[in-house]
VODRENKOL-653827 format. One record per residue: residue in one letter; x negated, y, z of N, C-alpha, C in turn. Coordinates in steps of 0.2 Angstrom, whole numbers, plus 2048, in hexadecimal, padded with zeros to 3 digits. Each point is the difference from the previous one (the first is absolute). Example, Ala and Ser with C-alpha at 12.3 -4.5 7.8 and 13.67 -1.06 7.14 Angstrom:
<atoms>
A7BE7E48278048068007FC806800S8028057FC7FC806801804805803
</atoms>
This chain:
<atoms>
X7FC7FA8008048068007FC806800X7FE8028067FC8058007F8800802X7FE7F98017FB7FF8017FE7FD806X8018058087FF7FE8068057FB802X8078017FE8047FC8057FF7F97FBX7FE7FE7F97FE7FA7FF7F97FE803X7FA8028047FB7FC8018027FF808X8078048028028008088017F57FFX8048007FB8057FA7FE7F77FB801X7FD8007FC7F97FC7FF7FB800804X8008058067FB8018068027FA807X8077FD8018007FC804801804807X8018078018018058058047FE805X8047FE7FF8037FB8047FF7FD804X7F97FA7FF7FD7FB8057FA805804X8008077FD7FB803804803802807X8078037FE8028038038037FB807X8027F98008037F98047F6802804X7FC8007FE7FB7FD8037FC807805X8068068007FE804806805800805X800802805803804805806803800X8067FF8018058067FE802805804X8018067FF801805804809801801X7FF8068078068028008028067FBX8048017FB8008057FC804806806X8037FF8038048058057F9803806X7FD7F98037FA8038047FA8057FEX7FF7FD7F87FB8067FA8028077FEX8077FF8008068077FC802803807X7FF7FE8087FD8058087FC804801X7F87FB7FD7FB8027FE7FD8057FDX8058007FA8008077FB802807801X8087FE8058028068027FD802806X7FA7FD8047FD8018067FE8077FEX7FD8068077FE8087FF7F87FD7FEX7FA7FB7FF7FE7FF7FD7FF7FE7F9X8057FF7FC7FF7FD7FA7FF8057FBX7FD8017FC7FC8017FB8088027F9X8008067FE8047FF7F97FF8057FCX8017FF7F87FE8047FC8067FF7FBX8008067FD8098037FE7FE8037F9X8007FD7FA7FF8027F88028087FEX7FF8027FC7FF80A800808801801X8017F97F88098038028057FB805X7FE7FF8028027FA8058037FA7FFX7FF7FC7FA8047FB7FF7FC7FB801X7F97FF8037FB7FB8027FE80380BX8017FA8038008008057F97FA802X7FC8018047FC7FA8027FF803809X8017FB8007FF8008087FC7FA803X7FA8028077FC7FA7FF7FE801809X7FF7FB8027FD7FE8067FC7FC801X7FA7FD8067FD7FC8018017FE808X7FD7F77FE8037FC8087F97FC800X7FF7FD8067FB7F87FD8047FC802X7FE7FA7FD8027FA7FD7FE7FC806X8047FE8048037FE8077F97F77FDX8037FE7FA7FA7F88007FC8027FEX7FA8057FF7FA7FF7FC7FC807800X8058048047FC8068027FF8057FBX8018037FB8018037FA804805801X7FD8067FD8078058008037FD7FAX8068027FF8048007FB8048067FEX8028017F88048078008057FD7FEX8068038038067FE7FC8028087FCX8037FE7FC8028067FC8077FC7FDX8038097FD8077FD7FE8018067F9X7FF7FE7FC8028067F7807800800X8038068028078007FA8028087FDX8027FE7FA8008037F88078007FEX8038077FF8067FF7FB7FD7FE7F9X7FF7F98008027FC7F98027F9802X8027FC7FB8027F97FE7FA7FF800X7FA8017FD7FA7FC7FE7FD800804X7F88007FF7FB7FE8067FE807802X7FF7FE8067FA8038077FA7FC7FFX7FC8068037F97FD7FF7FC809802X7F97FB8057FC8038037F97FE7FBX7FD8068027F77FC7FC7FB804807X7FD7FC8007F78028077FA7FF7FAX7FE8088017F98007F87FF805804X7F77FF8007FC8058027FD8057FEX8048027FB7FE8067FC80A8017FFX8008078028098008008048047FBX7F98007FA8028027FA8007F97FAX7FE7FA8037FE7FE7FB8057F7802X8047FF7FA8017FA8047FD7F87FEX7FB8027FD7F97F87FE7FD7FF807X8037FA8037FD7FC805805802805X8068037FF8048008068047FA801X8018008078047F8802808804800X8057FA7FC8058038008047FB802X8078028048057FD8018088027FDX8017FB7FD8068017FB8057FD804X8078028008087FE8048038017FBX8047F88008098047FE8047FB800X8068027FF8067FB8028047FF7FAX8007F78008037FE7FA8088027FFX8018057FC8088037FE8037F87FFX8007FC7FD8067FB8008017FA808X7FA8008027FE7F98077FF805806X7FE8088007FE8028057FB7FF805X7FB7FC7FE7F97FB8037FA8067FCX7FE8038087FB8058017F97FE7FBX7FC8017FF7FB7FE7FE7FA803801X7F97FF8007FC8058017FB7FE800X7FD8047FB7F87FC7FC7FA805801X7FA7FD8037FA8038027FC7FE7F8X7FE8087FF7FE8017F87F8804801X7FE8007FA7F98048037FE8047F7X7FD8038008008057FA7FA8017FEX7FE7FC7FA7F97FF7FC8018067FDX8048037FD8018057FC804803800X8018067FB8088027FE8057FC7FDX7FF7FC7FF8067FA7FD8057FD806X8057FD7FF8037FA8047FC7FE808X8038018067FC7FD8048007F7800X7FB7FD8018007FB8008007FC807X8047FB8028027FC8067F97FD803X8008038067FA7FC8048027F9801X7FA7FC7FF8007F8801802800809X7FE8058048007FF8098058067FFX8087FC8048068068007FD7FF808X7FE8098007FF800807806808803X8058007FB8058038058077F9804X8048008038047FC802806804800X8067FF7FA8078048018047FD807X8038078028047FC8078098047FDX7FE8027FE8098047FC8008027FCX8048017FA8018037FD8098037FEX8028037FD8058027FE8018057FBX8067FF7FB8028057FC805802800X8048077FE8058018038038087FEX8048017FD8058077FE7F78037FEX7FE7FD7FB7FB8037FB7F9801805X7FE7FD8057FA8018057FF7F9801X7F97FF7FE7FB7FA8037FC803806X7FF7F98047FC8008067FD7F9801X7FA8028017FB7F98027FD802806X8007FD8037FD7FE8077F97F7800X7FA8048017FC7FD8027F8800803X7FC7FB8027FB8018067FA7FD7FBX7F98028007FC7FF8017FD7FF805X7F97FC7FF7FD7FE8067FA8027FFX7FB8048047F98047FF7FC7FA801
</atoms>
């Protein structure tokens, strides 16, 4: 179709996902709204990210949870590059919600160039919610440092 959501279908994302942790999406989305979380609001306002960090109660690790939502049907997505003009070698996180099933999706990508980003072989974000709805996507999810 458009490229990403067919290598979501052949990546097996899936059995990444069975073989973490599952969070509480209500305990992450407290977190968010805590007087310390972090959040950042697009020029014209139809992009929202909001982000906090916790450690990782089994292994000691901060982790960030964040949450994107966007007046659109399509995708959400963050990129982390250390040059913030430039998006070659940025780690990107792409979200969205399938319009016919409603099954949230979210693909850790990374970016050789200006082309298409390409699917990381290690998906090292973990979805805990998604939702679409009266024309607004939101993805909710935790890396681990």
């Amino acid at each position: 179709e458009d490229g990403i959501r067919d290598l979501r279908m052949s990546r097996g994302l899936g059995d990444v996902y069975k073989r973490q942790a599952h969070y509480s999406a209500a305990q992450l989305n407290a977190l968010l709204l805590d007087d310390g979380a972090r959040r950042f609001k697009g020029d014209r306002g139809n992009f929202v990210l909001r982000w906090a960090t916790r450690m990782n109660a089994s292994n000691d690790n901060k982790q960030f949870i964040f949450n994107m939502t966007a007046d659109t049907t399509g995708y959400v997505a963050i990129g982390f590059a250390t040059d913030r003009r430039e998006h070659v070698g940025a780690d990107m996180y792409v979200g969205f919600v399938d319009d016919e099933t409603g099954q949230a999706t979210l693909i850790d990508t990374n970016s050789d160039d200006r082309d298409q980003p390409v699917t990381d072989e290690n998906q090292h974000g973990l979805l805990v919610d998604g939702w679409q709805h009266d024309g607004v996507t939101s993805i909710l999810f935790v890396l681990d440092n």
